[in-house]
The first five atom37 places (N, CA, C, CB, O) and aatype in JSON, in Angstrom:
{
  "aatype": [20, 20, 20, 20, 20, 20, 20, 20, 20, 20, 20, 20, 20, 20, 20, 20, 20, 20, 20, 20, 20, 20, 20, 20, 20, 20, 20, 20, 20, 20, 20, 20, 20, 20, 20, 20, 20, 20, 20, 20, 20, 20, 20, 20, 20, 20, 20, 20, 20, 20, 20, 20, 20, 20, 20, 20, 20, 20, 20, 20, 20, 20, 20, 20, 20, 20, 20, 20],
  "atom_mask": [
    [1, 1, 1, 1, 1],
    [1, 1, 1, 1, 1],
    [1, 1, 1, 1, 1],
    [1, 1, 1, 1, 1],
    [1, 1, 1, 1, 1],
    [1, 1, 1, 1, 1],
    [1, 1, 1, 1, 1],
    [1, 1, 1, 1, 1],
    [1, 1, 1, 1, 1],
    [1, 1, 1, 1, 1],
    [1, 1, 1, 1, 1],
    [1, 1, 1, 1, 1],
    [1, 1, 1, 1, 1],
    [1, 1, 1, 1, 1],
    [1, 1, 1, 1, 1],
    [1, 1, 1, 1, 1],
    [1, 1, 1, 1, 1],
    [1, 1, 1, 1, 1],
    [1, 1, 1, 1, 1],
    [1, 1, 1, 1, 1],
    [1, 1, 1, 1, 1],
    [1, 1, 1, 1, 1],
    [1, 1, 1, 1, 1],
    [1, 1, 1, 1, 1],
    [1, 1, 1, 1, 1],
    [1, 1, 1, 1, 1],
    [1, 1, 1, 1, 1],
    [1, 1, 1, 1, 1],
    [1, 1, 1, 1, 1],
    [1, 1, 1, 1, 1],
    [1, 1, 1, 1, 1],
    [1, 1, 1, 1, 1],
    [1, 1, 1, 1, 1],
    [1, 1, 1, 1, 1],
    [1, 1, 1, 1, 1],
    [1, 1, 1, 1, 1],
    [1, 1, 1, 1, 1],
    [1, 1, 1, 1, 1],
    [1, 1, 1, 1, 1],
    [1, 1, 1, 1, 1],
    [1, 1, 1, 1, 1],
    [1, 1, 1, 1, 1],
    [1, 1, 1, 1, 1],
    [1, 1, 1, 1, 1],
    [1, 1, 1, 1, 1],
    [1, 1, 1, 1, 1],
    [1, 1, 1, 1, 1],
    [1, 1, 1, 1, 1],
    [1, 1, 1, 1, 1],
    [1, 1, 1, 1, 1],
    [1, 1, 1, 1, 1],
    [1, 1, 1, 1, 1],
    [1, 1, 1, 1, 1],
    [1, 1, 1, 1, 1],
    [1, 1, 1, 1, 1],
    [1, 1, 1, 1, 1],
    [1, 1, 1, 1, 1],
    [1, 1, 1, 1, 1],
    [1, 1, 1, 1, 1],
    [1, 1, 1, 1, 1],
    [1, 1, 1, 1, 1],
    [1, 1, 1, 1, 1],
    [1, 1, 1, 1, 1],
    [1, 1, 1, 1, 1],
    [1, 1, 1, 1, 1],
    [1, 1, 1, 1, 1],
    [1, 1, 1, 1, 1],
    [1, 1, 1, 1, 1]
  ],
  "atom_positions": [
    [[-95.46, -22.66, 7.37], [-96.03, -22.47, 6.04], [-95.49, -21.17, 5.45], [-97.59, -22.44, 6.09], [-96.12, -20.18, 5.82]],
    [[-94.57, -20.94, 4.71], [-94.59, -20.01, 3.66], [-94.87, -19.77, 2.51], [-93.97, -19.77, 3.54], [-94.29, -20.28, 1.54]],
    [[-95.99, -18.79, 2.44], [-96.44, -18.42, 1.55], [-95.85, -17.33, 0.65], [-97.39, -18.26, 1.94], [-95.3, -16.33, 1.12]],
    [[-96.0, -17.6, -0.81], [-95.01, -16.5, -2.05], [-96.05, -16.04, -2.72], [-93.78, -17.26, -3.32], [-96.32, -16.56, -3.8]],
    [[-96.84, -14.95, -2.21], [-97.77, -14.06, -3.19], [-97.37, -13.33, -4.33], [-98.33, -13.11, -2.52], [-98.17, -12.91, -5.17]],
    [[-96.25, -13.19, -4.38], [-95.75, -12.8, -5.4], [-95.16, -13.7, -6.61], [-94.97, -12.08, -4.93], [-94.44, -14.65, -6.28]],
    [[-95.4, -13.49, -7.93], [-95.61, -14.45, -9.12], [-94.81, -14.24, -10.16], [-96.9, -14.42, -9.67], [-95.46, -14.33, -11.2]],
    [[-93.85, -14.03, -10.32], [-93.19, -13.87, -12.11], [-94.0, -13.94, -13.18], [-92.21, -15.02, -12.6], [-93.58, -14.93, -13.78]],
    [[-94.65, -13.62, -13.61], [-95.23, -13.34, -14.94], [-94.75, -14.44, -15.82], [-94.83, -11.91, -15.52], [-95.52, -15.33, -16.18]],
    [[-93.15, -14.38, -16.28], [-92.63, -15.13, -17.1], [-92.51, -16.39, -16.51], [-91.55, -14.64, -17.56], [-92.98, -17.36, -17.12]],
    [[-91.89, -16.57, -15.34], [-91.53, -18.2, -15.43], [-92.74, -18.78, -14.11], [-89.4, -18.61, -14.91], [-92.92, -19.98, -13.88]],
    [[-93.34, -17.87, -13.52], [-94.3, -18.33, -12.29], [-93.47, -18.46, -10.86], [-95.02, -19.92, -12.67], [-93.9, -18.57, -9.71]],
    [[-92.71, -18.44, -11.14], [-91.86, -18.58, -9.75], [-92.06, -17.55, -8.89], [-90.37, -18.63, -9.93], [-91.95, -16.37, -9.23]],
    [[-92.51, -18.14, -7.11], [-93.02, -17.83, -6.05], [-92.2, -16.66, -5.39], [-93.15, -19.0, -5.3], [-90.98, -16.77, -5.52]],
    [[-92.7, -15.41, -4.62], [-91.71, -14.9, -3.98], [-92.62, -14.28, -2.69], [-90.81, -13.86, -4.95], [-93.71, -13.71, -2.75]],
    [[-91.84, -14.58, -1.56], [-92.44, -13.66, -0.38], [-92.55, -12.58, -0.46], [-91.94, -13.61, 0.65], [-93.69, -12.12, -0.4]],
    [[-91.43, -11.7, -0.65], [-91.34, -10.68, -1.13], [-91.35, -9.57, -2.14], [-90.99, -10.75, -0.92], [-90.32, -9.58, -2.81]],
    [[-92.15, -8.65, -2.43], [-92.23, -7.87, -4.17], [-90.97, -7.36, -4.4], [-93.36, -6.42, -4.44], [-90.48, -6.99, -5.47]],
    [[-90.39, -7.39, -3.0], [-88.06, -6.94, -3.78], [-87.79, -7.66, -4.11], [-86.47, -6.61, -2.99], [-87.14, -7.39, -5.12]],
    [[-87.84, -9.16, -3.85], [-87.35, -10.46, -3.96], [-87.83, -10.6, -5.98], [-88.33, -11.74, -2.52], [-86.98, -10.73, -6.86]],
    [[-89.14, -10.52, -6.22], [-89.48, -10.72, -7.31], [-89.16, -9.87, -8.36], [-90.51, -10.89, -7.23], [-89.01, -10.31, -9.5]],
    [[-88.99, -8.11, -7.95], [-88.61, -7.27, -9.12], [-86.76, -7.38, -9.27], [-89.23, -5.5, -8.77], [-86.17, -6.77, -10.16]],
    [[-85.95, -8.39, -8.12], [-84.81, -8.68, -8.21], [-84.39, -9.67, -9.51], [-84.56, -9.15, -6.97], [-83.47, -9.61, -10.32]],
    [[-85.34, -10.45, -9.34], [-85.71, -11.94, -9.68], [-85.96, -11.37, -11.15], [-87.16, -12.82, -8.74], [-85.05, -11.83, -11.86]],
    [[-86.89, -10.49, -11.99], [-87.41, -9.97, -13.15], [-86.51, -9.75, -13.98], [-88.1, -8.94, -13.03], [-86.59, -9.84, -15.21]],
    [[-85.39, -9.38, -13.16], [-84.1, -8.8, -13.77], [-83.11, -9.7, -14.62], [-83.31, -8.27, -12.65], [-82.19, -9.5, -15.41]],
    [[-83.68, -10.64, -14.14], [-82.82, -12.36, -14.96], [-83.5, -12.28, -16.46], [-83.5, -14.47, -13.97], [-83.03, -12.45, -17.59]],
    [[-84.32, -12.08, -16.17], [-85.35, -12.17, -17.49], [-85.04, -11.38, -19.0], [-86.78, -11.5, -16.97], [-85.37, -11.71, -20.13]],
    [[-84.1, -9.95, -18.41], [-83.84, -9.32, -19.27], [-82.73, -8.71, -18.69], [-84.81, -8.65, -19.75], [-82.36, -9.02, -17.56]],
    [[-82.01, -7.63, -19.53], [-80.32, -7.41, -19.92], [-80.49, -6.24, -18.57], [-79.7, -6.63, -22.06], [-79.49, -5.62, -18.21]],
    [[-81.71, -6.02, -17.95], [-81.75, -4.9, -17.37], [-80.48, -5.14, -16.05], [-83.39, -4.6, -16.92], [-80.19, -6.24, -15.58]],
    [[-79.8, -3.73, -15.63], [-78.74, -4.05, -14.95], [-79.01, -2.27, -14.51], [-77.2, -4.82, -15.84], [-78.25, -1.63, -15.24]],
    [[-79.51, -1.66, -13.93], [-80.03, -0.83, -13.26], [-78.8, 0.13, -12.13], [-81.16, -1.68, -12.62], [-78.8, 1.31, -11.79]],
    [[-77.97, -0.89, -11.83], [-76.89, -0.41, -10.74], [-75.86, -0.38, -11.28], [-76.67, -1.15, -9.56], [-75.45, -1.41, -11.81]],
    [[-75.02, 0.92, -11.34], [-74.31, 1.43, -12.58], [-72.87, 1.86, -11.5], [-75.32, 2.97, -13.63], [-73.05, 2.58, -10.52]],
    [[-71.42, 1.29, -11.88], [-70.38, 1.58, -10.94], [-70.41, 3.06, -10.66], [-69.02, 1.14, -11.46], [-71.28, 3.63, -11.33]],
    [[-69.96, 3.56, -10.15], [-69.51, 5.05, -10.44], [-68.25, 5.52, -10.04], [-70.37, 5.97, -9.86], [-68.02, 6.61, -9.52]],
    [[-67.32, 4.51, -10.33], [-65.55, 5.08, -9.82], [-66.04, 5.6, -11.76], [-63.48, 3.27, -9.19], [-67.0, 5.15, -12.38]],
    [[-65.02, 6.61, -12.26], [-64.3, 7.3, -13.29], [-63.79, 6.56, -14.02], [-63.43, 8.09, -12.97], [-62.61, 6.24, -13.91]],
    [[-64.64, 6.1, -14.98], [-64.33, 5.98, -16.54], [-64.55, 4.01, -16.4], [-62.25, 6.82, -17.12], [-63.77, 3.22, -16.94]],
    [[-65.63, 3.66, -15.66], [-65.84, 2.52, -15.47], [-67.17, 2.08, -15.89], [-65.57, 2.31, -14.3], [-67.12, 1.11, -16.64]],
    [[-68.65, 2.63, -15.55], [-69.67, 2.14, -16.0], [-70.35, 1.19, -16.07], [-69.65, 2.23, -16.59], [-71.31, 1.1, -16.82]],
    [[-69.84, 0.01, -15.05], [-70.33, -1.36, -15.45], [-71.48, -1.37, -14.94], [-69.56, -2.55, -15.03], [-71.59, -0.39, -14.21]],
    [[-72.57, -2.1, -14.96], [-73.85, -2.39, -14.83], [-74.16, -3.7, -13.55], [-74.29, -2.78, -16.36], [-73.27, -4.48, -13.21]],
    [[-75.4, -3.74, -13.04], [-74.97, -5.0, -12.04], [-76.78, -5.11, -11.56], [-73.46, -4.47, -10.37], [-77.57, -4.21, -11.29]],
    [[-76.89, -6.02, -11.6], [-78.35, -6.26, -10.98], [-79.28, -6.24, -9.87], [-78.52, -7.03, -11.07], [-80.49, -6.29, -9.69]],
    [[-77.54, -6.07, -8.78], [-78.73, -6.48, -7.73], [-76.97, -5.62, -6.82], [-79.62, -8.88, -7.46], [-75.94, -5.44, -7.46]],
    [[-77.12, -5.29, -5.42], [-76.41, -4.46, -4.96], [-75.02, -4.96, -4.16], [-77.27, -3.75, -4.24], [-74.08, -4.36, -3.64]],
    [[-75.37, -6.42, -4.33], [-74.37, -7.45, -4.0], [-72.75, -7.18, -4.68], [-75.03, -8.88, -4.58], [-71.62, -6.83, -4.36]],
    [[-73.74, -7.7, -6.07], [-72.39, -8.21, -7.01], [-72.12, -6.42, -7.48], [-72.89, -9.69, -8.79], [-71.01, -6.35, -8.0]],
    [[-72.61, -5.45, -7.43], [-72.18, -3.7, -7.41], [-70.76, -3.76, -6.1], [-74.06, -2.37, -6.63], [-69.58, -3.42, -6.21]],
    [[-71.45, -4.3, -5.0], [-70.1, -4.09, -4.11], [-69.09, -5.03, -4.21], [-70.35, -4.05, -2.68], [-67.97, -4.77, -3.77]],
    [[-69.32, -5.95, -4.65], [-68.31, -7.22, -4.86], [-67.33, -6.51, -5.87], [-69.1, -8.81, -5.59], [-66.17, -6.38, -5.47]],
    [[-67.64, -6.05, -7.11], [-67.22, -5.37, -8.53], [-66.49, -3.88, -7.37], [-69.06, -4.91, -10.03], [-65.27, -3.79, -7.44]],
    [[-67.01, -3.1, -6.66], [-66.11, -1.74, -6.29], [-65.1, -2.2, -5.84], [-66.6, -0.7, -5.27], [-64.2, -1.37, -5.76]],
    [[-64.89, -3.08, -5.56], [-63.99, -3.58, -4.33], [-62.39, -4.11, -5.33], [-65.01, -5.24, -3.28], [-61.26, -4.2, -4.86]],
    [[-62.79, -4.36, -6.66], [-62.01, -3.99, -7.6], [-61.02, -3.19, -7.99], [-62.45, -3.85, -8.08], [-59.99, -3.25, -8.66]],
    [[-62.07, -1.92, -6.98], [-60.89, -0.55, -7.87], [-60.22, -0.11, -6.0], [-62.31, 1.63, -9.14], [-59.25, 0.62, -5.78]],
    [[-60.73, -0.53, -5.35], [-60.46, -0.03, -3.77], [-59.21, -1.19, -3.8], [-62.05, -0.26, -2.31], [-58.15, -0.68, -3.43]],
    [[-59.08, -2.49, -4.1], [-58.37, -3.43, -3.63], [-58.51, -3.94, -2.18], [-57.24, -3.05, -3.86], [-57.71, -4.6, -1.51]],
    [[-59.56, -3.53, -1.93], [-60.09, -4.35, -0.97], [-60.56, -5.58, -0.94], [-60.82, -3.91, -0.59], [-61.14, -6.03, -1.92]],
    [[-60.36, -6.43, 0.35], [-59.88, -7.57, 0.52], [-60.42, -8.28, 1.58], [-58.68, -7.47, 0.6], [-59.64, -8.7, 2.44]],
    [[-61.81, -8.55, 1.7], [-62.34, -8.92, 3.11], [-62.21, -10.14, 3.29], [-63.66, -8.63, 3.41], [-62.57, -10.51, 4.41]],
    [[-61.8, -10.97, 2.55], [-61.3, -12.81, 2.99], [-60.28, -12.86, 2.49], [-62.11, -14.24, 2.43], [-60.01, -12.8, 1.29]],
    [[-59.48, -12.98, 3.56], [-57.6, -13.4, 3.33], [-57.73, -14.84, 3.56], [-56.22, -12.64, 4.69], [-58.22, -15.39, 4.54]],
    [[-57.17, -15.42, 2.42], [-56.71, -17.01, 2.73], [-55.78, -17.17, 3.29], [-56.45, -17.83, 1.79], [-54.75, -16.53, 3.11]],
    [[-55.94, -18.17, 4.19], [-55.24, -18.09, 5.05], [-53.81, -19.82, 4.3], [-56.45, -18.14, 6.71], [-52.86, -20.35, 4.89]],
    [[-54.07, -19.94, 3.68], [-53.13, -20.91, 2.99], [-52.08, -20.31, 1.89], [-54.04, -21.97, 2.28], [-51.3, -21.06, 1.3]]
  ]
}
């Protein structure tokens, strides 16, 4: 049984977790809280995933080589 005490306000949708839901809040509005910080870049990002996915941009780093 899992239970989601936690509630979205706006759309009602369930969350186990209160990180899970103030992650989730963030859809709701333009808010983007996680801000790059390489020099003269600024981009915005919601959640800490797609922040490291986006650095990896300016590093050229490369953690899945296709192998085709």
């Amino acid at each position: 049984h899992t239970e989601k005490p936690y509630k979205c306000q706006k759309c009602n949708k369930g969350f186990r977790w209160s990180s899970d839901l103030i992650k989730h809040q963030r859809t709701h509005t333009s808010e983007k809280p996680l801000i790059c910080s390489e020099l003269q870049c600024g981009k915005g990002f919601r959640g800490f995933s797609a922040l490291t996915q986006h650095h990896q941009t300016h590093t050229a780093e490369k953690p899945c080589v296709c192998s085709q």
